[in-house]
FIKOLZA-1660 file (N, C-alpha, C; in steps of 0.1 Angstrom, whole numbers, plus 5000, padded with zeros to 4 digits):
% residues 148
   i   px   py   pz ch aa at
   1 9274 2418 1873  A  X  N
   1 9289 2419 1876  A  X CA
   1 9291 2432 1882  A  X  C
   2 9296 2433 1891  A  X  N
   2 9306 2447 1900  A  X CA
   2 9310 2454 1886  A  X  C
   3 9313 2465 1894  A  X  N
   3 9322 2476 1886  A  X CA
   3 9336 2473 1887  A  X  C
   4 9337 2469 1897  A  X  N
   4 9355 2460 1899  A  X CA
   4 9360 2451 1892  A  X  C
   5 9348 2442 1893  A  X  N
   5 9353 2431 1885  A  X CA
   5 9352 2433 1869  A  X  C
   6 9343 2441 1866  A  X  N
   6 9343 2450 1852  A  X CA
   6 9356 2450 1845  A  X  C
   7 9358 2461 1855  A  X  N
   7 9370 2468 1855  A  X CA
   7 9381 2456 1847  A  X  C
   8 9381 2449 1859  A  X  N
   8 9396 2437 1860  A  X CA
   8 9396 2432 1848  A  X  C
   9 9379 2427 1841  A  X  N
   9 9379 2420 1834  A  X CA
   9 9379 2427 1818  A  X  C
  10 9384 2439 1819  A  X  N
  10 9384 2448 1808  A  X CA
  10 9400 2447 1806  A  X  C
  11 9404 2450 1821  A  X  N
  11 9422 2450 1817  A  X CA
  11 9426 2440 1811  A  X  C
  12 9422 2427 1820  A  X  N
  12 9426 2413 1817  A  X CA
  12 9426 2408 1797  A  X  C
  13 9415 2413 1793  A  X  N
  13 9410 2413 1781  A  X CA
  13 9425 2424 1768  A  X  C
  14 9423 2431 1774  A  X  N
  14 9435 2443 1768  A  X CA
  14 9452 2436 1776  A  X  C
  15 9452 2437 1782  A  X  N
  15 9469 2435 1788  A  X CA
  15 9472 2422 1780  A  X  C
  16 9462 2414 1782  A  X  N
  16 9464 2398 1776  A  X CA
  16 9471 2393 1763  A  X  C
  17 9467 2402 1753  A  X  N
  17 9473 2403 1743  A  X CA
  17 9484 2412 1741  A  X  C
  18 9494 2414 1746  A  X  N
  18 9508 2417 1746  A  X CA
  18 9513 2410 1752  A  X  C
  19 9526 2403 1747  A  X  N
  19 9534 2398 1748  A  X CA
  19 9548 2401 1751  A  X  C
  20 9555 2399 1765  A  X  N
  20 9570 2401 1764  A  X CA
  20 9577 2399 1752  A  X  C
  21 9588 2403 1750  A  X  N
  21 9598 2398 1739  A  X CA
  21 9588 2393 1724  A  X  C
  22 9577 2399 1720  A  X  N
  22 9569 2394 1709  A  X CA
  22 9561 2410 1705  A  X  C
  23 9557 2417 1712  A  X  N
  23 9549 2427 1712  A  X CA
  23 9552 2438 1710  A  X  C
  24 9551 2447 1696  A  X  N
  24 9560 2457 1696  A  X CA
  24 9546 2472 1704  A  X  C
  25 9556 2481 1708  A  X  N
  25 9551 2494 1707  A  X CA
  25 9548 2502 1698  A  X  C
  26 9541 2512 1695  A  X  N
  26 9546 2522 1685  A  X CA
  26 9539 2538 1693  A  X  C
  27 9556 2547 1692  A  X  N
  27 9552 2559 1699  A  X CA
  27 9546 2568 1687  A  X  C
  28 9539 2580 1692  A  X  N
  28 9534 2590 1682  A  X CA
  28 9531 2601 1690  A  X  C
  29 9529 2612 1688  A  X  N
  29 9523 2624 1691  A  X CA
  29 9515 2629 1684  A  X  C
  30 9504 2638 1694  A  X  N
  30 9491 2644 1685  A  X CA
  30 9493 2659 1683  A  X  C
  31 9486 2665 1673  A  X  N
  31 9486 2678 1674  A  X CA
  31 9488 2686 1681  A  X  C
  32 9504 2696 1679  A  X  N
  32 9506 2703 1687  A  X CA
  32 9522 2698 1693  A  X  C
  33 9525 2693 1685  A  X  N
  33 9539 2685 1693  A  X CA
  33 9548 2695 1688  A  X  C
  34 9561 2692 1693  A  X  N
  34 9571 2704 1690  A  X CA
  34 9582 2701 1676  A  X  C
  35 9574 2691 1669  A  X  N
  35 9580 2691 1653  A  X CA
  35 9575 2698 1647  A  X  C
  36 9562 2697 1643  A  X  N
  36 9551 2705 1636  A  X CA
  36 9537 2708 1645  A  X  C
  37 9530 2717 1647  A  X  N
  37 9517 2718 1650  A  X CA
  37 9509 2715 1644  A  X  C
  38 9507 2717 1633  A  X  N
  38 9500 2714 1621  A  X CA
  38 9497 2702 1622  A  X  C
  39 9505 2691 1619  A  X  N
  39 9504 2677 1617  A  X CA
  39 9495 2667 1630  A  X  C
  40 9485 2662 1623  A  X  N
  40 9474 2658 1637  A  X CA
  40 9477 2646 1641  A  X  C
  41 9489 2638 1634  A  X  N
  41 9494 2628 1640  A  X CA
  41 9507 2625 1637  A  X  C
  42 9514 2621 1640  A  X  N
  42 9531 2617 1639  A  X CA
  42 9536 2607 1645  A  X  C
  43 9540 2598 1638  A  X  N
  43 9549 2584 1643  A  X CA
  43 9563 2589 1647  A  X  C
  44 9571 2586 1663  A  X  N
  44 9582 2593 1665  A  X CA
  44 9589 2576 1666  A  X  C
  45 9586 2565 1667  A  X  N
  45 9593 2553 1670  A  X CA
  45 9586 2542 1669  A  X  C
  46 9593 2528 1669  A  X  N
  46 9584 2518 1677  A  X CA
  46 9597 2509 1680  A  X  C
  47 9591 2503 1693  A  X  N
  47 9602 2491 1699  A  X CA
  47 9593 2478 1704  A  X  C
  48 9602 2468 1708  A  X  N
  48 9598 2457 1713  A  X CA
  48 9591 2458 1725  A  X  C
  49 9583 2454 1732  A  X  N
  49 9583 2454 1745  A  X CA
  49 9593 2443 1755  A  X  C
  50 9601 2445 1763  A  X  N
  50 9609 2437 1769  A  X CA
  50 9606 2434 1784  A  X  C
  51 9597 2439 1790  A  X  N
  51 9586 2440 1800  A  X CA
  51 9579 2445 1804  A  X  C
  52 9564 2444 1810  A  X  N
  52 9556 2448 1814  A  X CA
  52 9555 2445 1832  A  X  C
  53 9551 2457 1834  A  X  N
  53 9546 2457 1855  A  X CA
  53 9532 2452 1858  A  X  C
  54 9533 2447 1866  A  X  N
  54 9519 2436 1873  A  X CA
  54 9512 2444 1874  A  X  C
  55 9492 2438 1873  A  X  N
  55 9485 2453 1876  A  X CA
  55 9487 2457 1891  A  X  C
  56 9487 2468 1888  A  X  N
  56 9483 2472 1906  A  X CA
  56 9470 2480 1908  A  X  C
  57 9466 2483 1919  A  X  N
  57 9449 2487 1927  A  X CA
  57 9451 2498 1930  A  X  C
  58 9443 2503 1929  A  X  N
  58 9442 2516 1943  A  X CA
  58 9441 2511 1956  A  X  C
  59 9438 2501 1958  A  X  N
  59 9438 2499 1973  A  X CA
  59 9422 2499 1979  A  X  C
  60 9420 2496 1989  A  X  N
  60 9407 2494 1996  A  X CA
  60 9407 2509 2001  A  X  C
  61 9391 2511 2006  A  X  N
  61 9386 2522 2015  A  X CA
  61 9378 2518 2018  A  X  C
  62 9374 2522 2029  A  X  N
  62 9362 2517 2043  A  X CA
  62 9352 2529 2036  A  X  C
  63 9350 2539 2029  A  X  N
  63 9340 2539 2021  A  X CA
  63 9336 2538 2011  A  X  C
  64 9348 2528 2001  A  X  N
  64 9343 2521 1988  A  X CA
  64 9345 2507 1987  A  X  C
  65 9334 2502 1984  A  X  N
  65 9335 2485 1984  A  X CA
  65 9344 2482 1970  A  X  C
  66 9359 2472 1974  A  X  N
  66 9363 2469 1966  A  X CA
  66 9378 2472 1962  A  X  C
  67 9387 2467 1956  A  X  N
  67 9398 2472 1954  A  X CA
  67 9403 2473 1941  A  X  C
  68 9399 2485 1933  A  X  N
  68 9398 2490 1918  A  X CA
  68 9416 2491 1913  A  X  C
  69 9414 2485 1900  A  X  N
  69 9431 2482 1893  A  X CA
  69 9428 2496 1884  A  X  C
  70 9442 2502 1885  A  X  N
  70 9447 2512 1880  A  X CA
  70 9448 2508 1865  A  X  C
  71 9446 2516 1853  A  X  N
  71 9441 2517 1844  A  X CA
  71 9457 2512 1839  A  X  C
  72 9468 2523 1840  A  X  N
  72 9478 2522 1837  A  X CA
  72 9489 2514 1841  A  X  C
  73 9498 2508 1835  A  X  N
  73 9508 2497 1834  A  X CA
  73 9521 2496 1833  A  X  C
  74 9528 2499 1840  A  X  N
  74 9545 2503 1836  A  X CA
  74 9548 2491 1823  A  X  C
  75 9555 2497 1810  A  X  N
  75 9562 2486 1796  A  X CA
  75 9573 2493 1794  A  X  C
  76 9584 2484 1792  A  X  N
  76 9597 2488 1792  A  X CA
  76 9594 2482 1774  A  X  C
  77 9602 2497 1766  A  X  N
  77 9604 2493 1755  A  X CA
  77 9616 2487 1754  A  X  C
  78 9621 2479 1741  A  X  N
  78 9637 2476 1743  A  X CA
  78 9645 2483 1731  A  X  C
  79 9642 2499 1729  A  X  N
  79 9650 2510 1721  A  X CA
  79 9661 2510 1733  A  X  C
  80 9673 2512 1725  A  X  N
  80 9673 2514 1714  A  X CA
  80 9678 2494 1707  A  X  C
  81 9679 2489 1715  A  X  N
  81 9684 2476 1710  A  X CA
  81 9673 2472 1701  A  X  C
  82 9663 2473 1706  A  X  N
  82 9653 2461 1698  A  X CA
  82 9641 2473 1693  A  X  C
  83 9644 2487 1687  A  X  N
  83 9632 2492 1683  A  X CA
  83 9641 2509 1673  A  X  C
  84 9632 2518 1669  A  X  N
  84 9638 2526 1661  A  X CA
  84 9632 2541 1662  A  X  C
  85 9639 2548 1663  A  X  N
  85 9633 2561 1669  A  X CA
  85 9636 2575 1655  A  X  C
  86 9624 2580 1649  A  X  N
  86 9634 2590 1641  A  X CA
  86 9635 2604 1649  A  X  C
  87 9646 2610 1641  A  X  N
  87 9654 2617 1651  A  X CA
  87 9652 2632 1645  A  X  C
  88 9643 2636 1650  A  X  N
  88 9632 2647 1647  A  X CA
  88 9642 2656 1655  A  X  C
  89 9645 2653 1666  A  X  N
  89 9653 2660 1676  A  X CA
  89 9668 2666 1669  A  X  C
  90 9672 2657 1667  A  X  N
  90 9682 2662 1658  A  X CA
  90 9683 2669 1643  A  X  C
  91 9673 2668 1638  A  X  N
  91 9670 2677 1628  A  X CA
  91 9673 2689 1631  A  X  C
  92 9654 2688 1642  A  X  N
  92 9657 2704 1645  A  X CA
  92 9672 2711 1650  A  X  C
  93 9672 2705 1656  A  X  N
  93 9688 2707 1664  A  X CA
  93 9704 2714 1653  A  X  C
  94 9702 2710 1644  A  X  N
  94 9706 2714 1630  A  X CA
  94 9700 2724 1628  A  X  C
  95 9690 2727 1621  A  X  N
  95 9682 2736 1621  A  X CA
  95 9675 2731 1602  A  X  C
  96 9672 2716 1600  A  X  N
  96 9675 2712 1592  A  X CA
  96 9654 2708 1591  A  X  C
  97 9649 2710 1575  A  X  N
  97 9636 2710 1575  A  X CA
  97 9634 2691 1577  A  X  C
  98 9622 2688 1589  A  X  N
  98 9623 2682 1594  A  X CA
  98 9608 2676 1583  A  X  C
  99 9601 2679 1578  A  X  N
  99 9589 2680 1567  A  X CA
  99 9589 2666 1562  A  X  C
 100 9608 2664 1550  A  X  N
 100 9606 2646 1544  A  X CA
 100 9609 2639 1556  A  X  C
 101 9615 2638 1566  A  X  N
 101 9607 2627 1575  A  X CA
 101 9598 2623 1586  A  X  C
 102 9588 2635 1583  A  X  N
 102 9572 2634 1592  A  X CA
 102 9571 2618 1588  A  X  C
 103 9568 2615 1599  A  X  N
 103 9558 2598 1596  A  X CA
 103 9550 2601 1599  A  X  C
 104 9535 2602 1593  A  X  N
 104 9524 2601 1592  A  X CA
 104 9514 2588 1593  A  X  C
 105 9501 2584 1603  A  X  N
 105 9498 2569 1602  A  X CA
 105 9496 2569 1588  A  X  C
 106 9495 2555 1584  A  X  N
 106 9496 2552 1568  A  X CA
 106 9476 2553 1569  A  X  C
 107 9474 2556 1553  A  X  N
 107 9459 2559 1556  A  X CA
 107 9449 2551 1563  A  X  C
 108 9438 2552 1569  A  X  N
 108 9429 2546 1574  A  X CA
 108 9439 2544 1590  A  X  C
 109 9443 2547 1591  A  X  N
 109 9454 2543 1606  A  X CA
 109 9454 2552 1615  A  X  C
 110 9445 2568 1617  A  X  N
 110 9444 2573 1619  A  X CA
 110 9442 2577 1637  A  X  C
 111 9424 2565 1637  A  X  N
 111 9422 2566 1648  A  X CA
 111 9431 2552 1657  A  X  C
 112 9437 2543 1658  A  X  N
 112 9441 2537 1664  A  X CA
 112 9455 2544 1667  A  X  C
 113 9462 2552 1662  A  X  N
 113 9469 2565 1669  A  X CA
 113 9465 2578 1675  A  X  C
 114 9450 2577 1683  A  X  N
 114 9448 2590 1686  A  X CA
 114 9441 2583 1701  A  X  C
 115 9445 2573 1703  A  X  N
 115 9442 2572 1722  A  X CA
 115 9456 2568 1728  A  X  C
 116 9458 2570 1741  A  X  N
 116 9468 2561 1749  A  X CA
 116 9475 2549 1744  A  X  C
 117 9462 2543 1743  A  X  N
 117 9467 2525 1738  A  X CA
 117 9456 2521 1734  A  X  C
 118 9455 2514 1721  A  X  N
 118 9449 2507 1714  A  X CA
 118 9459 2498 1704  A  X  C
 119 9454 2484 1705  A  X  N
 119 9458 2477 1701  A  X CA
 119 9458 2476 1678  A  X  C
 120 9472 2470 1675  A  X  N
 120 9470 2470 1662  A  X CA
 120 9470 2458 1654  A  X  C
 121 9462 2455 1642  A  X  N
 121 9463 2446 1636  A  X CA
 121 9478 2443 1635  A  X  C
 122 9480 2427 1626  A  X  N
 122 9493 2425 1621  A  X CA
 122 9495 2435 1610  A  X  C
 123 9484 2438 1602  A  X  N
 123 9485 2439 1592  A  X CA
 123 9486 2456 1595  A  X  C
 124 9479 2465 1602  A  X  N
 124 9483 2478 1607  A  X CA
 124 9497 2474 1612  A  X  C
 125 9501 2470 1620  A  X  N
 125 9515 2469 1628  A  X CA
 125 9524 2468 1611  A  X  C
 126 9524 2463 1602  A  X  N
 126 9531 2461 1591  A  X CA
 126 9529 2477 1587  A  X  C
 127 9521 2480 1584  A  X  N
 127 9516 2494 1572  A  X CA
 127 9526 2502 1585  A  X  C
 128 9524 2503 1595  A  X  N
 128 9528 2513 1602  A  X CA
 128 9546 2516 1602  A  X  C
 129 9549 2501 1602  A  X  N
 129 9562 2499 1606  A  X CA
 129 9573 2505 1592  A  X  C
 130 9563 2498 1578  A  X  N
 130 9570 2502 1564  A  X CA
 130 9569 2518 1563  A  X  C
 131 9560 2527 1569  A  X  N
 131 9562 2539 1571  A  X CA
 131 9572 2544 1578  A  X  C
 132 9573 2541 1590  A  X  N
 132 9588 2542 1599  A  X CA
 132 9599 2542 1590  A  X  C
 133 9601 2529 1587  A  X  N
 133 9613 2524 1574  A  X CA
 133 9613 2536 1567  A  X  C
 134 9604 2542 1558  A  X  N
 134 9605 2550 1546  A  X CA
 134 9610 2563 1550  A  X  C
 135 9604 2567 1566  A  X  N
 135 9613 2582 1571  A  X CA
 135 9628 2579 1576  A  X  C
 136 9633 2565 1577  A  X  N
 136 9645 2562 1581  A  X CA
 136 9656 2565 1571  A  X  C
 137 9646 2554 1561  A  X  N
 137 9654 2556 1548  A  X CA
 137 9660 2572 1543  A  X  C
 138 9648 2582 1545  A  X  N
 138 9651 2592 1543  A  X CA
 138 9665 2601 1550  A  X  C
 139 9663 2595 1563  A  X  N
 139 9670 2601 1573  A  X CA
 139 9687 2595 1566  A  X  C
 140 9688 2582 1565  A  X  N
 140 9697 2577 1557  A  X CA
 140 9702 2585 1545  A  X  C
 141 9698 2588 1535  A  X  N
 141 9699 2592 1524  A  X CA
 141 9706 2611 1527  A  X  C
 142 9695 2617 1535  A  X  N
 142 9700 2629 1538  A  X CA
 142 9716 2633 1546  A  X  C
 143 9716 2621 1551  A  X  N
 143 9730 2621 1556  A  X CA
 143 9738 2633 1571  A  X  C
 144 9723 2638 1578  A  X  N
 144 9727 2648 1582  A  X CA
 144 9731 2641 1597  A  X  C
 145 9732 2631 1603  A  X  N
 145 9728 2625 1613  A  X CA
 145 9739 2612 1613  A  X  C
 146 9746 2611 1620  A  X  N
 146 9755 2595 1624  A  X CA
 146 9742 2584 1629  A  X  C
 147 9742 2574 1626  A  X  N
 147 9744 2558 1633  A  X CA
 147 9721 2558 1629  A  X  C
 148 9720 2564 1616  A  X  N
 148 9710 2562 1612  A  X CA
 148 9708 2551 1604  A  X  C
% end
């Protein structure tokens, strides 16, 4: 098999399993983000996906045989309608300790938040999501913040 068609047949394999209107995202940041530095991973959201962009190539060259698909993929999340963001931003912005609601991946969840994209079980997508909930809840309860 080509390296091309490698290629294709690696994306095809990955892109395949998300779903418009079925497939959620989940954002996060790695160590060094501008909530905490300390913290080596952090859940900042997750939303629906509402669409995804066609692959596209690099294009041909008269000195490379072949026309290689770009690794990356325009996905439109559908936050805020269809997804949930905590609002780290507005804490700080207060000047309010933002510590009770770090989302942290739930244990064992660690490495599937430390690439670009990697896909998650149902059952990761659940553990991750009741985490979200529990910093919202917080954010709720604290009361420092409208339309939480």
């Amino acid at each position: 098999m080509s390296e091309e068609k490698r290629q294709r047949a690696l994306l095809t394999h990955f892109w395949g399993k998300l779903k418009k209107g079925v497939s959620l995202i989940f954002y996060y940041c790695n160590r060094g983000n501008a909530v905490d530095d300390e913290v080596p991973r952090m859940i900042v959201g997750v939303s629906r996906i509402v669409d995804m962009g066609d692959q596209i190539y690099f294009g041909k060259r008269a000195d490379r045989p072949g026309n290689f698909p770009i690794w990356s993929r325009r996905i439109t999340g559908g936050f805020p309608r269809e997804g949930v963001r905590i609002p780290y931003q507005e804490y700080i912005a207060l000047g309010k300790d933002t510590e009770p609601i770090v989302c942290r991946p739930p244990e064992g969840l660690s490495l599937p938040f430390s690439y670009v994209a990697e896909h998650l079980s149902d059952g990761q997508a659940v553990s991750a999501t009741l985490a979200i909930f529990k910093s919202i809840e917080r954010v709720r309860e604290d009361g420092f913040i409208t339309g939480a």
